[in-house]
C-alpha positions in Angstrom: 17.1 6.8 11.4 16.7 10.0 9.2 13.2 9.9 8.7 12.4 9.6 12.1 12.1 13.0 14.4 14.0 12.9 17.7 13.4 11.2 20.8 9.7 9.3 19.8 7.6 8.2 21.8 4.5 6.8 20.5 5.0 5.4 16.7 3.2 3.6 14.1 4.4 0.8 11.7 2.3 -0.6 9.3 4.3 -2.7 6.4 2.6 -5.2 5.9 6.2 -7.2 6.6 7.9 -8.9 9.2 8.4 -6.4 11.5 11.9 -5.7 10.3 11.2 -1.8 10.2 10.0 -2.3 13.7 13.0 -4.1 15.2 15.2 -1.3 13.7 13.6 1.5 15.2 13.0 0.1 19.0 16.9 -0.6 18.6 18.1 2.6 17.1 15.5 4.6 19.5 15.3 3.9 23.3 12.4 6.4 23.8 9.8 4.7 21.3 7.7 3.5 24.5 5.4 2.1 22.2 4.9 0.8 19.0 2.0 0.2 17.0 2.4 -3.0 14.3 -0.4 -3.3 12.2 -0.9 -6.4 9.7 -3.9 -7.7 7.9 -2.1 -11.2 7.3 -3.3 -13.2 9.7 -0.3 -15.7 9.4 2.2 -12.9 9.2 0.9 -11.4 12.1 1.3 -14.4 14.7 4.7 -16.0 13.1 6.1 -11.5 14.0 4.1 -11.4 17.3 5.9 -14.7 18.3 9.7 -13.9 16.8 9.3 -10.1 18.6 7.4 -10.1 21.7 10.5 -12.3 23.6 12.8 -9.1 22.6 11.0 -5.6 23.0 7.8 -7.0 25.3 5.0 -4.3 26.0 7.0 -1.8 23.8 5.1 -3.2 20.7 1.3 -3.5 20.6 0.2 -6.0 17.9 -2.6 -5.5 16.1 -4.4 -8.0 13.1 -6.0 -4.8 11.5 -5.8 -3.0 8.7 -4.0 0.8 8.7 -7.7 2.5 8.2 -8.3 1.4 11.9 -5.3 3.5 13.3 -7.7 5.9 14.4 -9.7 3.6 16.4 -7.0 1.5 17.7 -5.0 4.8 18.9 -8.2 6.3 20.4 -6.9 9.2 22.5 -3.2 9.0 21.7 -1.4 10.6 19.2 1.7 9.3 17.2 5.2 10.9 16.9 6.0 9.0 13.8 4.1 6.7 11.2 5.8 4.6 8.8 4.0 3.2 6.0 5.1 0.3 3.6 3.3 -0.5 0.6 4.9 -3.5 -0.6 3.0 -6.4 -0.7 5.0 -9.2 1.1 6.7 -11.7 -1.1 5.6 -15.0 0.9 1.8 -13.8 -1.0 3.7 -13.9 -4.1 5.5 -17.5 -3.6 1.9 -19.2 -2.0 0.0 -21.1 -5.1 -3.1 -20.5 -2.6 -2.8 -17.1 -2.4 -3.1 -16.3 -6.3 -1.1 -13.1 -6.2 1.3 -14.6 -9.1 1.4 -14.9 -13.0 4.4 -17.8 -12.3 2.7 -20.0 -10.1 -0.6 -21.6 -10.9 -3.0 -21.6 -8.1 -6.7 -20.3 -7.6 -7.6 -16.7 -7.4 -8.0 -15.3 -4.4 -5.0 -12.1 -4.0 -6.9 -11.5 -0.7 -4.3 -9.9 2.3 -6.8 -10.7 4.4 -8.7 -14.3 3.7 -11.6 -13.4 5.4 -12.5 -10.5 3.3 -15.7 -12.0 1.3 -14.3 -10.5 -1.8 -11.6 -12.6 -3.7 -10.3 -11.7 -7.0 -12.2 -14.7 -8.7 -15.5 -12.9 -7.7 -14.4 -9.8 -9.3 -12.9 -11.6 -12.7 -16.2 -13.9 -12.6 -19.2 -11.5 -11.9 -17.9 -7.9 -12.6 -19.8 -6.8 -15.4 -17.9 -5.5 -18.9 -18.0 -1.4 -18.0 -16.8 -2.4 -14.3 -13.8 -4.5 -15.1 -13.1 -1.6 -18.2 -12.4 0.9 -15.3 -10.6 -1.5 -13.0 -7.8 -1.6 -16.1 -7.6 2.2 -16.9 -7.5 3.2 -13.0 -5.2 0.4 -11.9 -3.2 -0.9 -15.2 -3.7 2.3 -17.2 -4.1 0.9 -20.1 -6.6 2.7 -22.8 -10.1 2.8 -22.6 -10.0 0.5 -26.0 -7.8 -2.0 -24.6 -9.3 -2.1 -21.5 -12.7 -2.7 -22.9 -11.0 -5.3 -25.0 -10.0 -7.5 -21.9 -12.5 -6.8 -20.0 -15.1 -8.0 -23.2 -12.7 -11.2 -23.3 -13.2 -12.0 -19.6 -16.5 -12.1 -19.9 -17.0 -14.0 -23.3 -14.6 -17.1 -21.2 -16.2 -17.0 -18.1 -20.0 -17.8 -20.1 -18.7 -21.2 -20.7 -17.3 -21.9 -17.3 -15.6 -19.8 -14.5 -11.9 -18.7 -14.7 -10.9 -20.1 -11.4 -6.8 -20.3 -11.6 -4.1 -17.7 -12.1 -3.2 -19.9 -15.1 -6.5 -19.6 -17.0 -6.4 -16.1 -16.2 -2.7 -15.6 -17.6 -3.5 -17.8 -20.6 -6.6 -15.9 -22.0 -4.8 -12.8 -21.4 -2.1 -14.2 -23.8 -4.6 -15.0 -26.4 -5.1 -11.2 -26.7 -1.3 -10.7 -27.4 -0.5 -9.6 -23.3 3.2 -10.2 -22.5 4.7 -11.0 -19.1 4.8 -7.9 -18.2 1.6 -6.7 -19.2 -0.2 -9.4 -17.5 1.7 -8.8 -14.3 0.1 -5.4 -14.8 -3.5 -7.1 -14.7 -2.8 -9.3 -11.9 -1.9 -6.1 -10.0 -5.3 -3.9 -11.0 -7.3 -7.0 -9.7 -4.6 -7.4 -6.4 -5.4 -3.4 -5.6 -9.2 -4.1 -6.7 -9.4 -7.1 -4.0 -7.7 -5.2 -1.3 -9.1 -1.6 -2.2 -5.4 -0.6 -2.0 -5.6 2.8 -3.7 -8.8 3.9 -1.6 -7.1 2.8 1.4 -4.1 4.4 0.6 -6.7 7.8 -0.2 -8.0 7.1 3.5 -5.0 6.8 5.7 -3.8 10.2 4.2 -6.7 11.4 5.5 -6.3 10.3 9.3 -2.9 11.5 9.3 -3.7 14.7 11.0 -5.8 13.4 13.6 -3.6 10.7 14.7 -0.1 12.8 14.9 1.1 14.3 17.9 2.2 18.2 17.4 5.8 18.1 16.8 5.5 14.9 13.9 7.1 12.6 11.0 5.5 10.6 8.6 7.2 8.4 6.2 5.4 6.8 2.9 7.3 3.8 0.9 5.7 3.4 -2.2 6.1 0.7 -5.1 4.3 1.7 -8.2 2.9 4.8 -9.4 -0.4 4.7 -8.6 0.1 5.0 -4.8 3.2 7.4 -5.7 1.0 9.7 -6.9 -1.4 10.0 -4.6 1.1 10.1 -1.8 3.3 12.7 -3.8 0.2 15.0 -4.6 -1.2 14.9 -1.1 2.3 15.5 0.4 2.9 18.9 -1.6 -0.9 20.2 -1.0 -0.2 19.8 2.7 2.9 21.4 2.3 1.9 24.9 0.0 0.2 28.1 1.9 -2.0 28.3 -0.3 -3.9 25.9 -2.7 -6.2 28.4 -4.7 -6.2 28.0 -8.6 -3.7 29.8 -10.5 -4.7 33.2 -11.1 -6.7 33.7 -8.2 -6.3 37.4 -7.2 -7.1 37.2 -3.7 -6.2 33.6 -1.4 -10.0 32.3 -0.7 -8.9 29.0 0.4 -7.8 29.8 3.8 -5.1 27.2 3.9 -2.0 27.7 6.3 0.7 25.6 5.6 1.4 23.1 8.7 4.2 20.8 7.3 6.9 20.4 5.3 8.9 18.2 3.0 12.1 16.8 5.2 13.2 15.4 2.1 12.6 17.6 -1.9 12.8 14.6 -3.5 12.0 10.9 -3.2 14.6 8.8 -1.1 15.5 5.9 -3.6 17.4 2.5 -3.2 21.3 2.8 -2.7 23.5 1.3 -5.5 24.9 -1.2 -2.9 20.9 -1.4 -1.9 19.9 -2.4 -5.4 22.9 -5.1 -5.5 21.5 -6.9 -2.4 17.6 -6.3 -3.3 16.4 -5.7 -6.8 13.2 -5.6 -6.1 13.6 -2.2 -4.2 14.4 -0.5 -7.3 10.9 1.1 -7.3 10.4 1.9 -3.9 10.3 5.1 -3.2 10.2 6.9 0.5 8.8 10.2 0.9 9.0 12.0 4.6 6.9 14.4 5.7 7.1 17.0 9.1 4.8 19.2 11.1 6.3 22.8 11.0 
């Protein structure tokens, strides 16, 4: 309720969820007239479109697309509000066939979309040494050494045959001395590699003001922080008059500031949040308004 601006009309919702976020604002707002849900999953999609549609009707507009189609799918309209949620959903994590897990053997795929040509196993099978090096600096930030180091390993395996299961990745990533944790980490750089998460992510920022109507809200839910960063860095530009190098005597940028933080600093989990959801102790929202 605090992120949204008053009285919406038209709004946005793409979580990649189960429409929870959606529900909560067509309750707590009678004027949203509609609502855009957008998810890749194609499973996801019909099991929300089926549990929702009986409840709030024509008010939601379902659509099987990904977030950088907004622009296209709103064509002439413009948004009063756009939520976005990062999170991957955790039914990808609990689904052997999806391959988005160090815990669960299963083949590589980490696809949101399954029929994207690209799966994970085609990037861990035929990216060459200097590619898969700059997957694991960009997305796992690990060292240019180390990264070569895995990415020389992954290689070396796959000559003798290909690494086709989460388990056979996980395993010759523990030859090298990776942890639990640090392999999580590498499942994650190929998971944003598949999906082209953090250049998605780059994109949507990038529609934001053509899609929004003049007096707007948008809300960004973050979980690690690589998209944090991005988000957080593109937030503040948006919002500073002007964005010339230090030192600059005289503004050459022309920039006019157009919105505004609603909130300084990152809305975090609640302490009575964190007790009924762990996993929302990264997640951070950060709001953003039209001035």
């Amino acid at each position: 309720r605090f992120s949204l601006p008053a009285n919406p009309k038209i709004v946005v919702d793409w979580t990649l969820w189960h429409g929870w976020h959606t529900s909560n604002m067509l309750r707590l707002f009678s004027t949203i007239q509609k609502l855009y849900w957008f998810d890749l999953d194609p499973n996801i999609f019909q099991e929300t479109k089926e549990r929702l549609q009986p409840e709030f009707g024509d008010r939601v507009i379902f659509e099987n697309k990904s977030y950088t189609e907004i622009s296209k799918v709103l064509w002439n309209e413009k948004a009063d509000f756009i939520l976005v949620d990062l999170w991957v959903n955790l039914e990808h994590f609990k689904d052997w066939s999806r391959g988005f897990s160090t815990n669960i053997d299963g083949k590589l795929d980490m696809r949101f979309d399954n029929t994207n040509w690209k799966s994970a196993y085609d990037i861990v099978n035929h990216y060459s040494v200097p590619e898969l090096t700059k997957i694991f600096e960009d997305y796992a930030e690990f060292t240019s050494k180390k990264s070569e180091e895995i990415a020389k390993k992954i290689v070396e395996t796959r000559k003798n045959k290909p690494i086709e299961t989460t388990f056979e990745l996980k395993f010759l990533l523990n030859e090298l001395g990776l942890g639990q944790k640090a392999c999580a980490v590498i499942f994650q750089a190929f998971r944003i590699e598949t999906n082209k998460e953090i250049d998605n992510v780059k994109m949507l920022l990038g529609e934001i003001p053509n899609i929004l109507s003049e007096w707007w809200r948008c809300g960004i839910i973050t979980f690690h922080s690589l998209e944090d960063r991005i988000v957080k860095n593109t937030f503040k530009i948006a919002c500073t008059d002007c964005i010339c190098p230090p030192k600059t005597p005289i503004c050459i940028c022309g920039h006019k500031k157009k919105c505004e933080l609603v909130n300084r600093k990152p809305i975090v989990a609640s302490d009575k949040e964190l007790k009924e959801n762990s996993r929302s102790s990264s997640a951070k929202l950060r709001v953003v308004e039209r001035i």
